[in-house]
Every structure is written in structure tokens, then in C-alpha cells.
C-alpha positions in Angstrom: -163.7 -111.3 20.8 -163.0 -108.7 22.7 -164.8 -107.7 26.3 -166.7 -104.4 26.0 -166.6 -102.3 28.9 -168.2 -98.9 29.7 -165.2 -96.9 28.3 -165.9 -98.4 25.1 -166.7 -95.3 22.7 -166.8 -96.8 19.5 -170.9 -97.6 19.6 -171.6 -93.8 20.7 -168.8 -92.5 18.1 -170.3 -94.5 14.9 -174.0 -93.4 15.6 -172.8 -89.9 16.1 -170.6 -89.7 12.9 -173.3 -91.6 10.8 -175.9 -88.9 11.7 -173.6 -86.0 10.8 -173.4 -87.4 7.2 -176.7 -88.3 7.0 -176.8 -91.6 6.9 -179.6 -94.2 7.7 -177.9 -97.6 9.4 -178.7 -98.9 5.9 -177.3 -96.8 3.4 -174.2 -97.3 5.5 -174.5 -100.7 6.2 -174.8 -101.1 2.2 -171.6 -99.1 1.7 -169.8 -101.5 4.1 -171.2 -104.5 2.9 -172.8 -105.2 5.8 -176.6 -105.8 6.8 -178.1 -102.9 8.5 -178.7 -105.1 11.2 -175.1 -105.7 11.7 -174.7 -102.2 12.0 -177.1 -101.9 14.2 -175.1 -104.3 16.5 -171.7 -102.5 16.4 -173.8 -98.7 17.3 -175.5 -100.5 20.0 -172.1 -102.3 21.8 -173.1 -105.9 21.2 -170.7 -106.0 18.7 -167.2 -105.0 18.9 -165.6 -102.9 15.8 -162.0 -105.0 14.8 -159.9 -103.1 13.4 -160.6 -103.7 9.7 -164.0 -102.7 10.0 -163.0 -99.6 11.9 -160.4 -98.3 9.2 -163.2 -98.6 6.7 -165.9 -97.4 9.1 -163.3 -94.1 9.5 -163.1 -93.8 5.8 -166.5 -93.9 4.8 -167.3 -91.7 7.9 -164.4 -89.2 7.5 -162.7 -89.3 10.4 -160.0 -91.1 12.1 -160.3 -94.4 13.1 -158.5 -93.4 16.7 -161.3 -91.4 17.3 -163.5 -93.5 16.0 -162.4 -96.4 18.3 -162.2 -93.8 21.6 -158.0 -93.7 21.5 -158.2 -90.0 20.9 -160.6 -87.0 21.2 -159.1 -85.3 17.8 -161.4 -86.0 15.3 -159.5 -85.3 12.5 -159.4 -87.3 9.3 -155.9 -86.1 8.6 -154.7 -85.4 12.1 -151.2 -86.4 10.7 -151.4 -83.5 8.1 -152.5 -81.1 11.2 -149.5 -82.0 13.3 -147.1 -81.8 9.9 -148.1 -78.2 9.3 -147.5 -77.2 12.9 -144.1 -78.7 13.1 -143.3 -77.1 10.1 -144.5 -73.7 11.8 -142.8 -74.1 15.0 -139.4 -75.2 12.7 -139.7 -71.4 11.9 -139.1 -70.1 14.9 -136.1 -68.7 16.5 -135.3 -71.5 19.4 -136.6 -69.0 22.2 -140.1 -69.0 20.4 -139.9 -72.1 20.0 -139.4 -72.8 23.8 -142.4 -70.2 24.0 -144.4 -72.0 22.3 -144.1 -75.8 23.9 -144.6 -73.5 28.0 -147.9 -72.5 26.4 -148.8 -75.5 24.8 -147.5 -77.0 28.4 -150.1 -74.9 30.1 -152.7 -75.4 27.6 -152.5 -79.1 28.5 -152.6 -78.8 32.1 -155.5 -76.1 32.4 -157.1 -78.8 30.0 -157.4 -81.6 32.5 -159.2 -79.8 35.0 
């Protein structure tokens, strides 16, 4: 298993998505065939989430199981679909706008960070 460490987001992430559906720990602990309990271990870090438990922790939460698990701040469910429909956009643009557009998502990025 796994060491947690501070940066571990998963706990914080589950609690937070639960609660948005309005879940208890044990109506989502029964969905997962888990007890509530269990649950209760994984949302409080004494547990850590593998990843089978996290891609059906991400379904039954609606989200995506790299936010989920801390590897991204996007919580989109179909973050894939997202980037698919802004590629296709930015395929129709001349090349200049296209240029245009990666400077300002360039500076989007940086002023980001800060």
C-alpha cells in the first residue's frame, strides 16, 4: 500500500463530490459494494483509493477519476470530449488565429500560476 502524504487529495475530493450528489457515506458505500465504514476510511486518508475503486468511485460520482485522485484540477467527467470540441474549433481557424489563439492560452497559463 501506498504512503499517504499531505498532497493526497483523494480523501477531501470523495467527501466533497459525495455531498454534491447527496449522498450519505452509506448509500454510496452500498452502490460500491462497500461498508460505509470502509468509506468512511478512504474520505478520511487511512485508506488509500487504488485505482479500481477510483474509476468506479469517478463513475458513480461523475467526475473524473484524475480529479478525483488530485492529478488534475478539471473536474470534468468527459474532459476528453471538452478538449475534442476545442481542437476541432481551433482546426477552424486560419493558421494566424490559430497562433492567436495558443499566445492567449500561453498567457492564460502563466497569469494562472501566480
Amino acid at each position: 500500500m501506498g504512503k499517504i502524504t499531505k498532497d493526497y487529495t483523494a480523501p477531501n475530493r470523495i467527501r466533497e463530490l459525495r455531498l454534491k450528489k447527496g449522498l450519505t457515506q452509506q448509500q454510496l458505500a452500498e452502490k460500491l459494494n462497500l461498508s460505509a465504514s470502509s468509506l468512511g476510511h478512504y474520505e478520511n486518508g487511512r485508506r488509500v483509493v487504488d485505482y479500481i475503486l477510483a474509476k468506479r468511485l469517478a463513475e458513480m460520482l461523475e467526475t473524473d477519476d484524475k480529479y478525483l485522485m488530485g492529478l488534475t484540477d478539471v473536474e470534468y467527467k468527459l474532459q476528453d470530449d471538452f478538449i475534442k470540441v476545442l481542437v476541432d474549433k481551433v482546426k477552424e481557424l486560419s493558421a494566424d488565429n490559430r497562433n492567436e489563439v495558443l499566445g492567449y492560452i500561453k498567457c492564460l497559463v502563466k497569469h494562472q500560476k501566480k
